[in-house]
TORSE-236645 format. One record per atom (N, C-alpha, C): residue in one letter; z, x, y. Coordinates in steps of 0.2 Angstrom, whole numbers, plus 5000, padded with zeros to 4 digits. Atoms other than C-alpha are relative to their C-alpha. Example, Ala and Ser with C-alpha at 12.3 -4.5 7.8 and 13.67 -1.06 7.14 Angstrom:
! TORSE-236645
  rest    pz    px    py
     a  5000  5004  4994
     a  5039  5062  4978
     a  5000  5004  5006
     s  4999  4996  4994
     s  5036  5068  4995
     s  5003  4996  5005
//
This chain:
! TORSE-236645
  rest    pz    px    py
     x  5003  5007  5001
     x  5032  5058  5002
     x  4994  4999  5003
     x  5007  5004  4996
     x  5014  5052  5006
     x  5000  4995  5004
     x  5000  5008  4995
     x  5009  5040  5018
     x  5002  4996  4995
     x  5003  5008  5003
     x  5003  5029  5005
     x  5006  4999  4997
     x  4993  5002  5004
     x  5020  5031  4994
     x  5004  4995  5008
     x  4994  5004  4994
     x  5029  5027  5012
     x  4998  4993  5001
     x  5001  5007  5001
     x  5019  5012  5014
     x  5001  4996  4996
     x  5000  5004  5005
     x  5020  5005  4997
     x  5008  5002  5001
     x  4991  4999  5000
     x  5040  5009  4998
     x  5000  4995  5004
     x  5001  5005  4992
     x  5038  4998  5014
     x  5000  4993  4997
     x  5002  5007  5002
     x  5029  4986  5007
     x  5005  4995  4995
     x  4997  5002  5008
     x  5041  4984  4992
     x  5005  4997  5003
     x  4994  5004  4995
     x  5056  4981  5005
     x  5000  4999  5005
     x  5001  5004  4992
     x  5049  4973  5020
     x  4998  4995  4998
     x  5006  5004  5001
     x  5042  4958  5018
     x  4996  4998  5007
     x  5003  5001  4993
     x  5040  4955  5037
     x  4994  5006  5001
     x  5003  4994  4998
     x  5030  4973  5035
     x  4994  4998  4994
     x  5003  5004  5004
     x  5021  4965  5020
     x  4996  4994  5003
     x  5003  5006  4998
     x  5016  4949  5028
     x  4994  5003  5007
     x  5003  4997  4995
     x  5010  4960  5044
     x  4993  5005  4997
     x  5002  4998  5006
     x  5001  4971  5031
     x  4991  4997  5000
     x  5003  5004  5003
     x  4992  4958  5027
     x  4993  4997  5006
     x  5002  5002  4993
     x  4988  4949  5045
     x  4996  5005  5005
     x  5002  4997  4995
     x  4983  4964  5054
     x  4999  5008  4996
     x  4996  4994  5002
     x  4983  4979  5043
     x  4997  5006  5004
     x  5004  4996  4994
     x  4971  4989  5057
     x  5007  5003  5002
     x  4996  4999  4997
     x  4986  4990  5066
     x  5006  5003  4997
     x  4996  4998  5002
     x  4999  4991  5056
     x  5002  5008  4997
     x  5001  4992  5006
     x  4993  5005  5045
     x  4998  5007  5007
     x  5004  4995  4994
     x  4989  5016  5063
     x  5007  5005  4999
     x  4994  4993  4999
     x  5000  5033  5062
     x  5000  5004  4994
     x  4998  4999  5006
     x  4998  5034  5043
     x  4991  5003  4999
     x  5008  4995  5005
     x  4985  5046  5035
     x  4998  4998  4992
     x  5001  5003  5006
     x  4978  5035  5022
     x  4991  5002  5000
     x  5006  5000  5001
     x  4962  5040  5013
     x  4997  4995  4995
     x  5005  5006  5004
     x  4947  5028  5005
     x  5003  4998  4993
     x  5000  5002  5006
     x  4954  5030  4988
     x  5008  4996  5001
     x  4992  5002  4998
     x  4974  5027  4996
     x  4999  4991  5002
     x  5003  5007  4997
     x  4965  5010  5006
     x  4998  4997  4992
     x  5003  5001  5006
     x  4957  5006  4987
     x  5008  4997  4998
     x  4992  5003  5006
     x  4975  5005  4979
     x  5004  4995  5004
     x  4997  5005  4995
     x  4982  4998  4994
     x  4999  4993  5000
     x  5002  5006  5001
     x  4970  4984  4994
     x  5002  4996  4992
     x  4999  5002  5005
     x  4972  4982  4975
     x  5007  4996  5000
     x  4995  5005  5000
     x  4990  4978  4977
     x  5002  4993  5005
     x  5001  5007  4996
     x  4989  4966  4991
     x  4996  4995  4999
     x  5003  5004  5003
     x  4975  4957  4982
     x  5004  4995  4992
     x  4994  5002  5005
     x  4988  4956  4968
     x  4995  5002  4993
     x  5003  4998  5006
     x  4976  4964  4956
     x  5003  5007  4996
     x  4994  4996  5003
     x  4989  4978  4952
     x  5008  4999  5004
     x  4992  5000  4997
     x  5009  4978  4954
     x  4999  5007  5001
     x  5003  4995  4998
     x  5014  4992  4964
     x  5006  5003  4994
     x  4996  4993  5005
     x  5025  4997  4949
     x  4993  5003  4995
     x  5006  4995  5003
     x  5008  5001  4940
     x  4998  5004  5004
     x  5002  4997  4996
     x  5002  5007  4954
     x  5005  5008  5000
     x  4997  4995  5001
     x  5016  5019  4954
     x  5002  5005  4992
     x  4999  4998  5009
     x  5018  5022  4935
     x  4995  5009  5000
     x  5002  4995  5001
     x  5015  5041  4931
     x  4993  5000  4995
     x  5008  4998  5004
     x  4996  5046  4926
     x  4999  4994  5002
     x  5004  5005  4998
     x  4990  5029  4933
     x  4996  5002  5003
     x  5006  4997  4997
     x  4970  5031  4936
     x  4998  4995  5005
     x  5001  5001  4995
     x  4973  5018  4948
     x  4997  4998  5007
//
């Protein structure tokens, strides 16, 4: 599994890891190997401009 998968797995069942996310994500996201395009998608579903079930939908250019 990917960082970002792990995160977004996270995200989807934590919310307290969600809200932190949010608040501080410098910190939070520290440990994990996420790259510019990983950060992109990330932000997109935190901004609420994709669900992370599109976001995870096979062949999504995402």
């Amino acid at each position: 599994m990917s960082d970002l998968e792990q995160v977004l797995s996270r995200l989807a069942a934590d919310a307290a890891f969600a809200d932190a996310l949010r608040e501080r994500p410098q910190t939070v996201l520290r440990g994990y190997d996420l790259g510019g395009d990983d950060l992109r998608r990330l932000e997109a579903v935190l901004g609420g401009a994709v669900t992370l079930a599109q976001l995870l939908e096979p062949g999504s250019a995402s």
